[in-house]
PyMOL CGO cylinders between C-alpha atoms (Angstrom):
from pymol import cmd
from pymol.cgo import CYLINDER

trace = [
    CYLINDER, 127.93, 91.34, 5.08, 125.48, 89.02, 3.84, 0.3, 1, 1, 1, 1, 1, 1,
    CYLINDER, 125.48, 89.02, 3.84, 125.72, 85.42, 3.10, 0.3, 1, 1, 1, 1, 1, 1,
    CYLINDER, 125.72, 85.42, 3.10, 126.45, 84.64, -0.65, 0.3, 1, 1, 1, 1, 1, 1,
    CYLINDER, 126.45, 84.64, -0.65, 124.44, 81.73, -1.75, 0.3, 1, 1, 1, 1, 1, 1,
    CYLINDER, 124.44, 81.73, -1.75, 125.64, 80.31, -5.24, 0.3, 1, 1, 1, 1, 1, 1,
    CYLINDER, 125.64, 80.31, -5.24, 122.01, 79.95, -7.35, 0.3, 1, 1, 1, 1, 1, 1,
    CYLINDER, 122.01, 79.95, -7.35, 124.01, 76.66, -9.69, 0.3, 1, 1, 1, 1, 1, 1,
    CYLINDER, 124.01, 76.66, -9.69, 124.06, 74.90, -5.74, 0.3, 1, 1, 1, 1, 1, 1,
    CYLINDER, 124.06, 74.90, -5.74, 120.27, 74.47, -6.26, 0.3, 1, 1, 1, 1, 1, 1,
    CYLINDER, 120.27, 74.47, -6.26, 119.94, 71.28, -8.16, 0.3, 1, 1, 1, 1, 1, 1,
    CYLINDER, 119.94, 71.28, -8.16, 117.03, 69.06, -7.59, 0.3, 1, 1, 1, 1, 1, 1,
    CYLINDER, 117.03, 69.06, -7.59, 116.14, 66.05, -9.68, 0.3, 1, 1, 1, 1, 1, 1,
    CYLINDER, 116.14, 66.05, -9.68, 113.19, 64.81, -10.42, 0.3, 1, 1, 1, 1, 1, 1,
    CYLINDER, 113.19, 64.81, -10.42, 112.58, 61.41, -12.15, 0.3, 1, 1, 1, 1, 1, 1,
    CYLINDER, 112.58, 61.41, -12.15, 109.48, 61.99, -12.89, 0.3, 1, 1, 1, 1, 1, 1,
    CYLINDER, 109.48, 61.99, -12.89, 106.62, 64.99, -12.84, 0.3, 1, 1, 1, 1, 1, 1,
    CYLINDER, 106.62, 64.99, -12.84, 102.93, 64.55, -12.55, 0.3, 1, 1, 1, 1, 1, 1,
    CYLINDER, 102.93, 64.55, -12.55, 100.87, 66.87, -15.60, 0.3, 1, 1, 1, 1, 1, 1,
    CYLINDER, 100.87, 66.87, -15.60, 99.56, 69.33, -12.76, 0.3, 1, 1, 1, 1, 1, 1,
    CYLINDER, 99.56, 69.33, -12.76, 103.25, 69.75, -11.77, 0.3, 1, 1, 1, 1, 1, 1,
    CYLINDER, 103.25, 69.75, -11.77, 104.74, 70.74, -15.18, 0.3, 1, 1, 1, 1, 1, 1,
    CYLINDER, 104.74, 70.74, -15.18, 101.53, 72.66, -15.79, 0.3, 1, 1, 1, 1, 1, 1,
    CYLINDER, 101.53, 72.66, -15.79, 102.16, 74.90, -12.48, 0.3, 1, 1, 1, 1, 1, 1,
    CYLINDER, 102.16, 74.90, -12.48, 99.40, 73.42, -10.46, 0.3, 1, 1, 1, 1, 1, 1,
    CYLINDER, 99.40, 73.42, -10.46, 99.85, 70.80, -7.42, 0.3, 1, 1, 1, 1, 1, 1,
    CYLINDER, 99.85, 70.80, -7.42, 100.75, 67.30, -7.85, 0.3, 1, 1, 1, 1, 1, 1,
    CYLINDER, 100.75, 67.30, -7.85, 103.70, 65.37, -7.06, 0.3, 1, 1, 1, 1, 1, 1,
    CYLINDER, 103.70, 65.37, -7.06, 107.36, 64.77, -8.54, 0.3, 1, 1, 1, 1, 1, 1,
    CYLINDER, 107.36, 64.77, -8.54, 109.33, 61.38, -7.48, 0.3, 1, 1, 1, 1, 1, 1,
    CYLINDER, 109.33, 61.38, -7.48, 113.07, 62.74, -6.07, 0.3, 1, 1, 1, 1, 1, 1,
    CYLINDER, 113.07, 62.74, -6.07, 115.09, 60.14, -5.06, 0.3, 1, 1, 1, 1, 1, 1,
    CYLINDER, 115.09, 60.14, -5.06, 113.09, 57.46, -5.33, 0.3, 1, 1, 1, 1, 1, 1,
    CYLINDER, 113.09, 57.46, -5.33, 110.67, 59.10, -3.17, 0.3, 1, 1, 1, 1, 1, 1,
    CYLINDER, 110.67, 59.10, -3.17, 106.99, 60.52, -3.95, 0.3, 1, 1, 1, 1, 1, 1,
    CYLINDER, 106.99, 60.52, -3.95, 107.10, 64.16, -2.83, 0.3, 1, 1, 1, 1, 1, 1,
    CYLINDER, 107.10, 64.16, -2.83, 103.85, 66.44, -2.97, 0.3, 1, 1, 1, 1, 1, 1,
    CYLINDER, 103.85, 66.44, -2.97, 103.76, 69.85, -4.78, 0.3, 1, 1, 1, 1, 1, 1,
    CYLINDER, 103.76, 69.85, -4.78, 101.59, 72.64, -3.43, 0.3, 1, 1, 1, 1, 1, 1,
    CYLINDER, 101.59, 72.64, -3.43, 99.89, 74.58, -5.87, 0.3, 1, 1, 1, 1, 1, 1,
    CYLINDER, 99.89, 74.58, -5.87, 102.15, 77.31, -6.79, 0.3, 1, 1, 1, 1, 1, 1,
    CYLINDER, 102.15, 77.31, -6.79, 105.07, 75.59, -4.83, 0.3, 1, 1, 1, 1, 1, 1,
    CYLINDER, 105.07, 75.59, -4.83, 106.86, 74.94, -8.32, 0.3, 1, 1, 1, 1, 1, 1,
    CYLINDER, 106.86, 74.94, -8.32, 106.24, 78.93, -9.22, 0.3, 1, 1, 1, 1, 1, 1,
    CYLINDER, 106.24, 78.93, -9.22, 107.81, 80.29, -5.94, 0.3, 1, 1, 1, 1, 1, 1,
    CYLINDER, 107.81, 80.29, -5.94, 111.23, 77.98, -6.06, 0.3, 1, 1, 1, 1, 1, 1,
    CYLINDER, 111.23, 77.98, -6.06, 111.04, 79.19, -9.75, 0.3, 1, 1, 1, 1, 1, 1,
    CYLINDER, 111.04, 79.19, -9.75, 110.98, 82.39, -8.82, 0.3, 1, 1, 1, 1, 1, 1,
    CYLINDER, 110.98, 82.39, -8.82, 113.59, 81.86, -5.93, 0.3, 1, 1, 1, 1, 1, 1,
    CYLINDER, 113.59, 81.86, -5.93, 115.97, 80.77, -8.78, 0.3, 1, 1, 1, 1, 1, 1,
    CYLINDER, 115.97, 80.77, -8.78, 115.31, 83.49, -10.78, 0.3, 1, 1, 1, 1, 1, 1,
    CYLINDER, 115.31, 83.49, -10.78, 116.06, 86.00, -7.65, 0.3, 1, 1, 1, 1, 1, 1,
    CYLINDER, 116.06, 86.00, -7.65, 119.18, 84.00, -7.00, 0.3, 1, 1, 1, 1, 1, 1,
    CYLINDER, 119.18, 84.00, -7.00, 120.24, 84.45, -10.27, 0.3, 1, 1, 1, 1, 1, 1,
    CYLINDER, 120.24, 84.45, -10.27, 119.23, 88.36, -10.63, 0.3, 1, 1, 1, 1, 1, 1,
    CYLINDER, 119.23, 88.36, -10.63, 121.31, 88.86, -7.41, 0.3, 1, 1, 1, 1, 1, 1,
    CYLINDER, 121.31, 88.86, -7.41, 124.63, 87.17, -8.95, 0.3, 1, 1, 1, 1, 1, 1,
    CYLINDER, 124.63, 87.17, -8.95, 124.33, 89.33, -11.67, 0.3, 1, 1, 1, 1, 1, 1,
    CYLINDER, 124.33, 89.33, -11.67, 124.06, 92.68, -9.61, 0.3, 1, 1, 1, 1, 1, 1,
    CYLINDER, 124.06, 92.68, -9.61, 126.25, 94.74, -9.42, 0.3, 1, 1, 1, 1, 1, 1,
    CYLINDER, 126.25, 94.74, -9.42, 125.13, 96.91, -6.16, 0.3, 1, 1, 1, 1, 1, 1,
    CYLINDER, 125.13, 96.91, -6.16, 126.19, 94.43, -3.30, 0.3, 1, 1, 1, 1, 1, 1,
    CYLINDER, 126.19, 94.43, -3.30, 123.31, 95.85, -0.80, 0.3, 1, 1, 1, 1, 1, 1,
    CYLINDER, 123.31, 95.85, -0.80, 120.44, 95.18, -3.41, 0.3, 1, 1, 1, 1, 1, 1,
    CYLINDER, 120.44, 95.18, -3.41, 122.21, 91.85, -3.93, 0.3, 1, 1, 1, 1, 1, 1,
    CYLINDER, 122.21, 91.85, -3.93, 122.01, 90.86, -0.50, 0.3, 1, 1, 1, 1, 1, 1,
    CYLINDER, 122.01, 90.86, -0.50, 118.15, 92.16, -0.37, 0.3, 1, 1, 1, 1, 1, 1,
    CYLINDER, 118.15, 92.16, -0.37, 117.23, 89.73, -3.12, 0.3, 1, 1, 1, 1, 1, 1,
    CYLINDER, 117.23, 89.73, -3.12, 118.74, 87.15, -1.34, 0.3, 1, 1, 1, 1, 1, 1,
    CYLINDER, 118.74, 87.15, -1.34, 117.11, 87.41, 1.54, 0.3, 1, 1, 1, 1, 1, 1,
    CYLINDER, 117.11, 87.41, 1.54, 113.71, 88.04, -0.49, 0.3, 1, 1, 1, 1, 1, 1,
    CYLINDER, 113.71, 88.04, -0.49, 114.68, 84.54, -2.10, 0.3, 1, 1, 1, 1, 1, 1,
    CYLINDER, 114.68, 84.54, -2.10, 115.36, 82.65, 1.48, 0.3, 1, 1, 1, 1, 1, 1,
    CYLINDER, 115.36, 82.65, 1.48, 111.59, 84.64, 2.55, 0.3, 1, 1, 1, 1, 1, 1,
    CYLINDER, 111.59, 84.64, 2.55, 110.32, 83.73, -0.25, 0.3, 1, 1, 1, 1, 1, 1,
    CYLINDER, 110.32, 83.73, -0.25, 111.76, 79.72, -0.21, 0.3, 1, 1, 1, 1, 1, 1,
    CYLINDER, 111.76, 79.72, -0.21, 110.69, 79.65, 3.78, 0.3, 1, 1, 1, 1, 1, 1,
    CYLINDER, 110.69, 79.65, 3.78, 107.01, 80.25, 2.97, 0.3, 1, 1, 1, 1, 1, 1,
    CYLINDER, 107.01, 80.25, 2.97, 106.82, 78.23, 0.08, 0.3, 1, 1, 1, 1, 1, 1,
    CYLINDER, 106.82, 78.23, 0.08, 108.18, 75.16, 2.35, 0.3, 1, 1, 1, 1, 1, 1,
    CYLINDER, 108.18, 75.16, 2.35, 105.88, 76.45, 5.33, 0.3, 1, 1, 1, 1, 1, 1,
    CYLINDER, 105.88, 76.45, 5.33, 102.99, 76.56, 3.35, 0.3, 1, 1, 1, 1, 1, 1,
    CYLINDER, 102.99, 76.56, 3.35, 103.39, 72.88, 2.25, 0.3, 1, 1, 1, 1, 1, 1,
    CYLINDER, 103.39, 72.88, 2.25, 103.45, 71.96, 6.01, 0.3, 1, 1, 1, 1, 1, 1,
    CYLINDER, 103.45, 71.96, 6.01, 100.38, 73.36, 6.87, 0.3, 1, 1, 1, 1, 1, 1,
    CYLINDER, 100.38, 73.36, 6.87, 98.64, 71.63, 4.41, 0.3, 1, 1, 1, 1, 1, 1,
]
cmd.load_cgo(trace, "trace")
């Protein structure tokens, strides 16, 4: 059985967004009071991890559900690796 993972649970704030950012490019956002960097295309995959969260809720076919959940976390994982490489 695979892990449910509720897509509304992913809330981040941001009080404010550099241009590049809001464009889809790199930059940086301020979360918390603190200046966080943004890979180019880092805002496009968690994007897309939403979306895939949110397809899988609305699935009826618990199996393919659980697949694009796991393609989100996959997909999540190298978007955070590939900021720590940098």
């Amino acid at each position: 059985m695979a892990t449910r993972i509720d897509p509304k649970q992913f809330t981040i704030v941001a009080t404010f967004v550099s241009a590049g950012v809001a464009a889809g490019a790199g930059g940086f956002v301020i979360v918390g009071g603190k200046l966080k960097k943004v890979p180019p295309r880092g805002i496009k995959q968690l994007q897309a991890v939403y979306q895939m969260l949110e397809a899988a809720d609305g699935v009826g076919n618990t199996r393919l559900a659980a697949q694009l959940q796991q393609l989100a976390i996959d997909v999540a994982e190298q978007a955070v690796n590939q900021k720590a490489a940098r």
